[in-house]
C-alpha positions in Angstrom: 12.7 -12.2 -15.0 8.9 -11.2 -15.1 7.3 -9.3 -17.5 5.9 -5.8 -17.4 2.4 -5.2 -15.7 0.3 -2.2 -17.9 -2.5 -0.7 -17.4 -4.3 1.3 -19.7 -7.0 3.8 -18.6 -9.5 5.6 -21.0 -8.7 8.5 -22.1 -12.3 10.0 -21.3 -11.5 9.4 -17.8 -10.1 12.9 -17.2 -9.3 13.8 -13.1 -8.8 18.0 -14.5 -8.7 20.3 -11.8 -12.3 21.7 -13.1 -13.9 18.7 -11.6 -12.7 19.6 -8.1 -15.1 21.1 -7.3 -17.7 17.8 -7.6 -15.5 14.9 -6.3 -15.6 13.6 -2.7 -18.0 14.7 -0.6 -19.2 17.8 -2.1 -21.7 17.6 -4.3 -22.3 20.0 -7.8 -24.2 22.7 -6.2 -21.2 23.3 -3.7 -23.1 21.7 -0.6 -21.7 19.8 1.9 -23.0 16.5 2.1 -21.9 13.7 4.7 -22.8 9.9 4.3 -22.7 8.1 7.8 -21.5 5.1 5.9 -18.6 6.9 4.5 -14.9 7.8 6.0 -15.8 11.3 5.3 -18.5 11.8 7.5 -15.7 11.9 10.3 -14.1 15.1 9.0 -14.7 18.6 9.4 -16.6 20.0 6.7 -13.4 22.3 6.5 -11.6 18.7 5.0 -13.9 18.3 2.8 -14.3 21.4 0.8 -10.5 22.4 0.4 -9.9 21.9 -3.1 -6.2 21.3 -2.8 -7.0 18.1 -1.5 -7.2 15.3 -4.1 -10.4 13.3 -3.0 -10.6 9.7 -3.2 -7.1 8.8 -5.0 -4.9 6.4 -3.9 -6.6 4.2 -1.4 -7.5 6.4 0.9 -10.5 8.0 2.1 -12.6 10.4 0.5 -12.0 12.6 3.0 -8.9 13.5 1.8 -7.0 12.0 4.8 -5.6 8.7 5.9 -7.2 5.7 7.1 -8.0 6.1 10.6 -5.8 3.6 13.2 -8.7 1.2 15.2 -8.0 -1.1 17.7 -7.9 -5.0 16.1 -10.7 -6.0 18.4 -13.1 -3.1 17.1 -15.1 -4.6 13.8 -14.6 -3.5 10.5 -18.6 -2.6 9.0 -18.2 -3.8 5.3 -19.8 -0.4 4.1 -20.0 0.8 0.4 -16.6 2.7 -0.1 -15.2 3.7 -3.3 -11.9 2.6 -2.0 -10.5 -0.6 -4.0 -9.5 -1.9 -0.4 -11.4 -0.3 2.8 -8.3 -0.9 4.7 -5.9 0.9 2.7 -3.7 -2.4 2.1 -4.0 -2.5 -1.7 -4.4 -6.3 -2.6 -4.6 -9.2 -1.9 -4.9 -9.4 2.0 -6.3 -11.9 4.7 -8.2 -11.4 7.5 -4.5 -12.2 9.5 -3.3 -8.9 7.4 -5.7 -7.0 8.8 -5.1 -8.4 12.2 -1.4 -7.1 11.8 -2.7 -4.1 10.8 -4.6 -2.8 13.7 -2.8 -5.0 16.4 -2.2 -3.6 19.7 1.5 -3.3 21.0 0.7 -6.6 23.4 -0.8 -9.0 20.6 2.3 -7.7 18.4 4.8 -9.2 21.3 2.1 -11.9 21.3 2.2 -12.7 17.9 6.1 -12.2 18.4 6.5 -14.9 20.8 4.5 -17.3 18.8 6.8 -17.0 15.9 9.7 -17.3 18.1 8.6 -20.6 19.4 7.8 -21.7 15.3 11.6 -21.1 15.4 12.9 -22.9 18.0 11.0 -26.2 16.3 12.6 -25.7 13.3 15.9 -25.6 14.6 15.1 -28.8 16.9 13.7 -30.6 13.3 17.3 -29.7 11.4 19.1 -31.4 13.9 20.0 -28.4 16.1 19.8 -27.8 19.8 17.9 -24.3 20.3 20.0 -24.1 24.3 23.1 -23.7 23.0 24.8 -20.6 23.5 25.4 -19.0 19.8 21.2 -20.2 19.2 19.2 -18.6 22.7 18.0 -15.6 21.3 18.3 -16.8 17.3 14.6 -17.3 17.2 13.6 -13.8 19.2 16.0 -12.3 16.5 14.7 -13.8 13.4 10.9 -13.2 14.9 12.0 -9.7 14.6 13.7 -10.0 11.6 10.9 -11.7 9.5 8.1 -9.1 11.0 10.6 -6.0 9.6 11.4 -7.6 6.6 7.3 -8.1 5.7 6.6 -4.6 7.2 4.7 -3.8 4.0 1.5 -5.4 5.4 1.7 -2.4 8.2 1.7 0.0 5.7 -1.4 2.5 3.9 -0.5 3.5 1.0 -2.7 6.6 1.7 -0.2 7.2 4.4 2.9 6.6 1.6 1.4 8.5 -1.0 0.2 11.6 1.5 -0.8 14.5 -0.2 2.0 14.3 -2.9 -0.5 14.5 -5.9 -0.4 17.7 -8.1 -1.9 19.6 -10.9 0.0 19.7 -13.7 -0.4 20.4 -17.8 2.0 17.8 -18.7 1.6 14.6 -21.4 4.8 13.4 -21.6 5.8 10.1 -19.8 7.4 10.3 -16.6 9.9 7.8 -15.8 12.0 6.2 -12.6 14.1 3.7 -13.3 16.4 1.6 -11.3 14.4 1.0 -8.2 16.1 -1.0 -5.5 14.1 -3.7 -4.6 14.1 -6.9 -1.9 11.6 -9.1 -1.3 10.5 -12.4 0.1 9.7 -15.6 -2.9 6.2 -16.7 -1.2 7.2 -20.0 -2.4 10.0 -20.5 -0.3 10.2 -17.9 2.0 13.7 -16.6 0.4 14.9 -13.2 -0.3 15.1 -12.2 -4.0 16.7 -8.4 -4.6 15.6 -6.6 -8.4 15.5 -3.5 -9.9 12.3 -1.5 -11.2 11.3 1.0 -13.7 7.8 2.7 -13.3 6.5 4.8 -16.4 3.3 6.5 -16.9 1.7 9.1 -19.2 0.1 11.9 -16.9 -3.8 12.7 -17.4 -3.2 16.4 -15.7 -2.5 14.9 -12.5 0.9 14.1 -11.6 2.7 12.3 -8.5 5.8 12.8 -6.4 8.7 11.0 -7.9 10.0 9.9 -4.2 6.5 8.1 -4.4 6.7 5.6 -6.6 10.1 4.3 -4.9 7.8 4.2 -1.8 4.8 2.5 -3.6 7.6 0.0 -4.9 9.2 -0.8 -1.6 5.8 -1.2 0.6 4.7 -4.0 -2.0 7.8 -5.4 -2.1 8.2 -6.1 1.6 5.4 -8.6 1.6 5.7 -12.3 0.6 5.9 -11.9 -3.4 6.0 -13.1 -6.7 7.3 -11.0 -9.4 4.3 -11.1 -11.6 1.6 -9.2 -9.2 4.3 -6.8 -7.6 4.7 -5.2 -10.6 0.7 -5.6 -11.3 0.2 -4.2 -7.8 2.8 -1.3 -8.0 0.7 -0.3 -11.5 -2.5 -0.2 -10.1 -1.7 2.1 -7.5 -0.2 4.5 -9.4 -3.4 4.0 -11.4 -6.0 4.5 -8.7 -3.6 7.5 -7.4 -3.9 9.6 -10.1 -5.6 7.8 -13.5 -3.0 8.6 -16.1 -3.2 7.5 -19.4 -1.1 4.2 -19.1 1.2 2.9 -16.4 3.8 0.3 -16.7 6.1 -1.6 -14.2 9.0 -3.4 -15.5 11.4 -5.5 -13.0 14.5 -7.3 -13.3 15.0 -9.7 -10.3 17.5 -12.6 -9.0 
């Protein structure tokens, strides 16, 4: 079930170590230059210059570090970032992922205790009766349940894929194959398990293997339907390190 998801880049779009030196925040000339609107202007110029760093790959910030942690009730400026999300997400989200995202520990109990109450109606509108002994804590336990088994939407996929991007002079495809995989049908809210194979053809850049499991298993532990996990898994290999063509095939029941 579900086809593959490619993505081709053009070839002209070259991320060669050469250009280094003029991505991020440093300009041609070898300056230093900070943009008050931009992530980077909250690093050490010391961040910025190191060359080992790959600069704005991957969802994260130019910088060449992750997306800082804010408290949920601090306000997100919509400023001009080159990021394809400015919360590190990937796509899509809602402003209630968001919410998950930077919520404190007591409006995660919060948010906890409202789902465990959802629970309890459910079980009341099937015909059971939530006081008896072998139900009390069932809806505290699935609460808990449902939040770890949707713990994608808590995770940066700058934070996933780190630093694990490398140089290398190699144009043959790279390819994983048989990616455990369990996810959550957004259509009825039940698990479906799958397998994945991620391929691409590196453009002098190339990235962890371990990564693309990782990339795979954060998308996959949100509410899904085949067809834009594998588009989603493809474009973040994409925006992580531009290679020639990427393609995600998945086999699910």
């Amino acid at each position: 079930m579900g086809g593959p998801s490619v993505q081709d880049i053009d070839s002209t779009d070259v991320h060669a170590p050469s250009d280094a030196s003029t991505r991020g925040d440093e300009s041609p000339d070898g300056s230093v230059k900070h943009d008050l609107q931009s992530p980077s202007a909250l690093v050490p110029s010391s961040a910025a210059v190191n060359h080992h760093v790959r600069e704005g790959y991957g969802f994260r910030a130019a910088s060449g570090i992750s997306t800082p942690v804010i408290n949920s009730t601090q306000v997100v400026a919509e400023v001009a970032s080159p990021l394809p999300d400015l919360h590190g997400l990937g796509w899509p989200e809602a402003k209630s992922t968001v919410s998950r995202l930077y919520a404190t520990p007591e409006e995660r109990a919060a948010r906890e205790k409202r789902m465990a109450a959802a629970v309890r109606t459910i079980l009341e509108c099937i015909g059971e009766d939530p006081d008896r002994e072998g139900l009390l804590r069932t809806p505290d336990r699935y609460a808990q349940a449902l939040m770890w088994m949707t713990r994608g939407y808590e995770e940066r996929l700058a934070d996933i894929i780190n630093d694990a991007v490398f140089a290398e002079d190699h144009d043959e495809m790279v390819l994983v194959r048989e990616i455990d995989i369990s996810s959550l049908c957004e259509h009825h809210l039940v698990p479906f398990t799958g397998k994945i194979a991620i391929a691409y053809i590196p453009n002098q850049l190339v990235l962890g293997l371990s990564k693309l499991a990782r990339i795979a298993e954060t998308f996959s532990r949100r509410l899904q339907v085949q067809e834009r996990l594998t588009k989603q898994i493809a474009i973040a290999v994409q925006e992580a390190i531009k290679p020639r063509g990427v393609a995600v095939v998945m086999e699910a029941t």
